[in-house]
N, C-alpha and C positions, 0 to 999 in steps of 0.2 A: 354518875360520872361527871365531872366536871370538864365541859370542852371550851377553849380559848372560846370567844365572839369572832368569828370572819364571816366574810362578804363570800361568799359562792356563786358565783353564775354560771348557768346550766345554758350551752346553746344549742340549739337544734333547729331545720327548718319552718316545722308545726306542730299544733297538737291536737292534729285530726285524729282520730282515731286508728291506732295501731300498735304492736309492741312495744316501740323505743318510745315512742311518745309516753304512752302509761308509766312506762319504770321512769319518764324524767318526772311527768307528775305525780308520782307518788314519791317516790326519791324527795322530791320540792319538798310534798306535803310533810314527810319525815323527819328532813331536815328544819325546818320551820316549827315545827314541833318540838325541836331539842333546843329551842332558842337560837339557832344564827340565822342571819341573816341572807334572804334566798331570792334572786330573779329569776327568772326564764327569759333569755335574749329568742328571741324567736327569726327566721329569716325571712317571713311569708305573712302576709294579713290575710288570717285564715280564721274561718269556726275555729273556737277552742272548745273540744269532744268532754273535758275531763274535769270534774268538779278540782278548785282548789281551795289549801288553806287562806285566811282571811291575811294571811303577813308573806304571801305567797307575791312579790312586783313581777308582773306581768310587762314585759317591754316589746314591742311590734313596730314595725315600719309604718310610717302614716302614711305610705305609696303603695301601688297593687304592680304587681308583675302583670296582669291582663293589659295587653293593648302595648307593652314596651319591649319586648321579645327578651331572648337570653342576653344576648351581648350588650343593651342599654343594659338593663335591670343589673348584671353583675356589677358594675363602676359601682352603680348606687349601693346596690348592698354593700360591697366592702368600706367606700362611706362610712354608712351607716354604723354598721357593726363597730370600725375605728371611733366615730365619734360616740360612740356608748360605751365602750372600755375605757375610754380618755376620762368619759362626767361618770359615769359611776365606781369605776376608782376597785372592782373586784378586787381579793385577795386569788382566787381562785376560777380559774376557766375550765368548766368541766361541758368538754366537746360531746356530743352524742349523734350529732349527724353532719354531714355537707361539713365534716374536719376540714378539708385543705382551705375551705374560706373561713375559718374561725383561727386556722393555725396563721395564714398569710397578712388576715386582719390587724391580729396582735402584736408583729412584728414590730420590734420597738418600743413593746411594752413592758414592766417588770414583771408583771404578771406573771402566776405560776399556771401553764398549761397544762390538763391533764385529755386526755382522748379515751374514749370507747368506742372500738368497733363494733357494730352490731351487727354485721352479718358475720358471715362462715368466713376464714381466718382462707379459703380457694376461693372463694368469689370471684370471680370475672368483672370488674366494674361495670363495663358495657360491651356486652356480648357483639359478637359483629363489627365491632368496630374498633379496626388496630391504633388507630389513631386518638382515638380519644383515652383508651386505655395506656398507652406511652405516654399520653399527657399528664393524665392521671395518676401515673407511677415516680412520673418522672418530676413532677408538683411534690408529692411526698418525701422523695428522695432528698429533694431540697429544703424541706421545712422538718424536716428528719430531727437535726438539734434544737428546733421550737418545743418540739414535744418534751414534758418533764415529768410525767407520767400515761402509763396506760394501764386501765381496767379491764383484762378479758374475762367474757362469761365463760368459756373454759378454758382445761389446763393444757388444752389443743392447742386452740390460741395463742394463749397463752407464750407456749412453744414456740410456736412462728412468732412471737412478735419479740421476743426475746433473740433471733437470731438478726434482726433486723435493726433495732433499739438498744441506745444502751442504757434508758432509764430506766428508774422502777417501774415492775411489771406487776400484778395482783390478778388474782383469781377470782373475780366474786359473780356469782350465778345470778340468776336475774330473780326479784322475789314475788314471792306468791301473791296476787291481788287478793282482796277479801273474797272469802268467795259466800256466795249466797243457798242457803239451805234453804233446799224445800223436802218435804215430806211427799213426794212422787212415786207413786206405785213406779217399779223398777219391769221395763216392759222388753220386749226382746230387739233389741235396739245395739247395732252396730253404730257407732257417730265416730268421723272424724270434723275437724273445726280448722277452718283455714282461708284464705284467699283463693277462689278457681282463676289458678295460674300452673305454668309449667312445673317453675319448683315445687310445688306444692305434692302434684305425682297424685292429685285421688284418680286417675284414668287407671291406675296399676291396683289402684281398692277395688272398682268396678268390675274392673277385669276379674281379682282373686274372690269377689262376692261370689260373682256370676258362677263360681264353680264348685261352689259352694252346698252343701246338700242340707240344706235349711231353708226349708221354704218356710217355716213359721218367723224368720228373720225379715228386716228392714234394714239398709243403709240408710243412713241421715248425715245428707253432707250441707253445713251449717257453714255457708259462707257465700260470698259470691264472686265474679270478677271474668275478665274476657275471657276464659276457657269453656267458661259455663253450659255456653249453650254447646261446646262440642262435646261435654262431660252427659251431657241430656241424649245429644244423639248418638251416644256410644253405650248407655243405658239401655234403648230402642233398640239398637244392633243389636244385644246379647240378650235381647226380648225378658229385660226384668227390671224396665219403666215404673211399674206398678207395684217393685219393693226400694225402688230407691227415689228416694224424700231430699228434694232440694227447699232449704227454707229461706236461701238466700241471706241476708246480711240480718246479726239478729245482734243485739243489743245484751241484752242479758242473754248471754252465752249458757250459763249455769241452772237454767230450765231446763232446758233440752239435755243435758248432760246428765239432770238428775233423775230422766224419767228412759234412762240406757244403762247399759250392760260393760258392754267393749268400747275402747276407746283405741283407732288406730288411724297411725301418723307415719304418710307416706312421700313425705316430702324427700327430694334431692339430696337436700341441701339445706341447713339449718343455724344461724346465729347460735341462739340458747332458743330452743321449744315452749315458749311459755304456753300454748295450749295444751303440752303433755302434761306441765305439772299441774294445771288447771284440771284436767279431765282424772288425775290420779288424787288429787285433793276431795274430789267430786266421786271418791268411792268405785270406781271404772277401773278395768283390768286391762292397761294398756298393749297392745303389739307397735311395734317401730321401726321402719327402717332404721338400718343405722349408718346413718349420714351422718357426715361432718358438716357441722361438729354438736355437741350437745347429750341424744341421748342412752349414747354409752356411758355416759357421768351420773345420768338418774337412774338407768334402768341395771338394775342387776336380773341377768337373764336366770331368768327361772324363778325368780324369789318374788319379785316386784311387778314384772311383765316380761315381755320377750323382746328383744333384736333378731331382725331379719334383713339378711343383704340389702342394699339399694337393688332395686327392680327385680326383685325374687318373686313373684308371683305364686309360687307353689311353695315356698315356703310361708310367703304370707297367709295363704287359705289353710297350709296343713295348722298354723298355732293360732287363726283365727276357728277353724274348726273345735282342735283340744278344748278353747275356752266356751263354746257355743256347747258342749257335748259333756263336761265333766265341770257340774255346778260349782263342787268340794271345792277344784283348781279353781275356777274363778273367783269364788268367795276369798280364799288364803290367799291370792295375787292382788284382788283387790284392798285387801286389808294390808297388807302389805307395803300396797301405792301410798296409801295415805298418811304414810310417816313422811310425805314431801310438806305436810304441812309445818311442822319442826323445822326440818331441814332447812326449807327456802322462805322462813318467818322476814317479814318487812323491818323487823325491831334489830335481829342479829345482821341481817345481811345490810343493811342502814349503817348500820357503826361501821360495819369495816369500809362503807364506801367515808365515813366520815374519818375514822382511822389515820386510813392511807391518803388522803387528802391531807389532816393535817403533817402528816407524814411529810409529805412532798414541798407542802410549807417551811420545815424546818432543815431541807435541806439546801 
């Protein structure tokens, strides 16, 4: 396919390691690939977590936010970010995180803005705090006609951002990392993979583990973060310490995935799930809350894995039990799962984010 030459610039805070961060460097990497021309405006001088391509401009502040607090550092970055749209001259602004200072930046510019939200389309910005969140809504509202397009990971989204917007909207899922095979004896292994945070919900795994009649089972909870140690001591309480496996923050994710059974995701609250299609690419027979927003879109219940309310407890154990107890079902669920690797390929779901870009270009 032949696609025009444009300037892309992809901005986001960093690219420490995490969701939005991976899908921009890989996105980069993809783009870079099909021959145009790709930066990463970055907002933070941070580690960069994520190998890049060699034609991949890496742009970073030569300042550190350490030592200047919020309200210095905000002047300079928006600076900053203006005097990098001015010399580099993009065709295209493709927002991925901290939008209101990429949307406010650009003002002024011809530049075609595009935006993706990456979390859940109900998000509270800042919980607790009324004030920040009016500011926060009310920053959007205003830079509302900056935007020229938006990319939701689903058709939820999607929905919502369509009654609020009246540019073009798109659908495009978030795509599948490479994932890495190993040849791992398949052991009796329950894993979920997340950050030990609130939305995350593994307190509601531990719970539906614990009442579980599988003693030949182990949870494997593959992440880490400030809930951790209360997830430890709620393990202790329900005296089954000694079947749940915390391995803390793990790099190659797709070890541990590949030497497990079930794969369930208990979170609140969901952007797009990249660790469900990650554990359902990895041969594992997913259960899932089904939170907004995300895996109602992957999961067809019964066929692929199960959906089970947010904070159902005893729904979670009875379809965590089916798949621990009837192999048959787990095998056809997991075989199942791993048509995500089709679905959410980096090659298909790449065009259409290059697609709808030049899309917005020509409009």
């Amino acid at each position: 396919m032949d696609i025009p030459s444009k300037h892309i610039m992809i901005v986001l805070p960093h690219l420490l390691c995490g969701g939005t961060e991976r899908t921009a460097a890989e996105l980069a990497n993809f783009i870079a690939g099909e021959g145009q021309k790709v930066s990463i405006l970055l907002m933070y001088k941070k580690e960069i977590f994520y190998d890049l391509h060699q034609d991949v401009n890496i742009i970073e502040p030569s300042f550190n936010r350490k030592g200047l607090g919020r309200y210095f550092y905000i002047p300079l970055l928006i600076f900053f970010l203006r005097s990098q749209f001015k010399y580099q001259k993009p065709d295209i602004i493709l927002a991925f995180g901290y939008i209101a200072f990429a949307l406010f930046s650009s003002i002024g510019f011809k530049t075609k803005v595009i935006i993706s939200f990456r979390s859940s389309p109900t998000r509270i910005r800042f919980p607790g705090n009324r004030a920040l969140n009016a500011t926060y809504k009310f920053a959007h509202n205003i830079m509302r006609k900056r935007v020229d397009g938006i990319i939701a990971q689903t058709f939820i989204a999607a929905e919502a951002y369509k009654k609020k917007y009246t540019c073009p909207v798109v659908t495009i899922p978030n795509f599948l990392r490479k994932i890495t095979e190993y040849s791992s004896e398949r052991l009796n292994h329950i894993i979920t993979v997340g950050r030990c945070s609130r939305e995350k919900g593994q307190h509601y795994l531990i719970e539906a583990f614990s009442i579980l009649d599988a003693p030949d089972w182990n949870l494997i909870i593959v992440g880490d973060g400030p809930k951790r140690n209360e997830l430890e001591k709620l393990a202790s309480k329900l005296k089954i310490a000694d079947r749940v496996i915390f391995t803390g923050f793990q790099k190659d994710v797709d070890y541990y995935l590949s030497q497990s059974k079930i794969f369930a995701l208990t979170s609140e609250i969901e952007g797009f799930p990249n660790a469900l299609i990650e554990a359902m690419a990895n041969l594992l027979a997913p259960v899932s809350f089904n939170c907004v927003a995300g895996p109602s879109e992957i999961i067809q219940h019964g066929r692929n894995g199960f959906l089970v309310e947010v904070g159902n407890i005893k729904d979670l154990a009875y379809y965590l039990s089916r798949l621990i107890d009837n192999e048959e079902l787990r095998n056809s669920i997991s075989s199942n799962a791993s048509n995500v690797k089709t679905v959410y390929s980096l090659h298909t779901l790449g065009m259409r984010y290059l697609d709808f870009m030049l899309s917005v270009l020509r409009t």
